[in-house]
C-alpha positions in Angstrom: 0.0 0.0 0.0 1.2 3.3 -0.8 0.9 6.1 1.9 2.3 9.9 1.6 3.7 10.9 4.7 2.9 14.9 4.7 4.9 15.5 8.5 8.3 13.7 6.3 6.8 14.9 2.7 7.8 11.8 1.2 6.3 8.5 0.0 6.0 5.5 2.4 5.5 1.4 0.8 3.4 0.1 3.6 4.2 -3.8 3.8 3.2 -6.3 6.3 5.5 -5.6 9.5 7.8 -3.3 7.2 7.6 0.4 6.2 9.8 1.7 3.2 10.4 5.2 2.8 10.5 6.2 -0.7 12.6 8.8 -1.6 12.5 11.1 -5.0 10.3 10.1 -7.5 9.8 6.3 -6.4 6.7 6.8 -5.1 5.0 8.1 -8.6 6.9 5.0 -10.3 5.6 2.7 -7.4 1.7 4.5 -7.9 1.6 3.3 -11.7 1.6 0.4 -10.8 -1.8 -0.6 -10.5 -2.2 -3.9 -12.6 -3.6 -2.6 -15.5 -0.1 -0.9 -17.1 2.6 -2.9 -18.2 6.6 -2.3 -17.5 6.4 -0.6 -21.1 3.7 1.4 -19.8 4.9 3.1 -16.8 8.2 3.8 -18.7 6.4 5.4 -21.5 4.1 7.5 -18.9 7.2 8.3 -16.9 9.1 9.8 -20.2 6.5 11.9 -20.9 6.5 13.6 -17.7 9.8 13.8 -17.2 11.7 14.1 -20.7 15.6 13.8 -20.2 15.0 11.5 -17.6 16.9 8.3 -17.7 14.0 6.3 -17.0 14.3 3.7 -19.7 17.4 2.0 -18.1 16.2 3.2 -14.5 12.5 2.3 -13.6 12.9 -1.4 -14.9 16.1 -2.0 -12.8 13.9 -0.6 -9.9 10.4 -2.4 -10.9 12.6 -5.4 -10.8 14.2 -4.8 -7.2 11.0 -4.1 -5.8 9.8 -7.6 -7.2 13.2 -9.3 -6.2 12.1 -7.7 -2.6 9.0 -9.1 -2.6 7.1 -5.6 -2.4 5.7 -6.1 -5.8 3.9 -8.9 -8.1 
């Protein structure tokens, strides 16, 4: 579940017995996903907001920690 802590400002992956701060923009990568947009999707979506980003070589490296983790399906 993901919760935005407004006392920290900053994004916070609830988990069973675990809380995992998010820091920059992990928290808008983490909120697209929402089982209807693919890998693909979220780095298209992500480009578009933020052109110049590196986020073709960076979100799936992070999608696929988060799933390593365990924080993700």
């Amino acid at each position: 579940m993901l919760r935005h802590d407004r006392v920290r400002g900053t994004d916070l992956l609830i988990l069973p017995e675990r809380v995992v701060v998010l820091t920059g923009d992990a928290g808008t990568v983490v909120d697209l996903c929402d089982g209807t947009r693919t890998v693909q999707g979220i780095v298209d979506e992500l480009a578009e907001r933020f052109p110049g980003a590196p986020v073709v070589t960076d979100v799936p490296c992070f999608l696929d920690r988060l799933r390593q983790e365990g924080w993700l399906k």
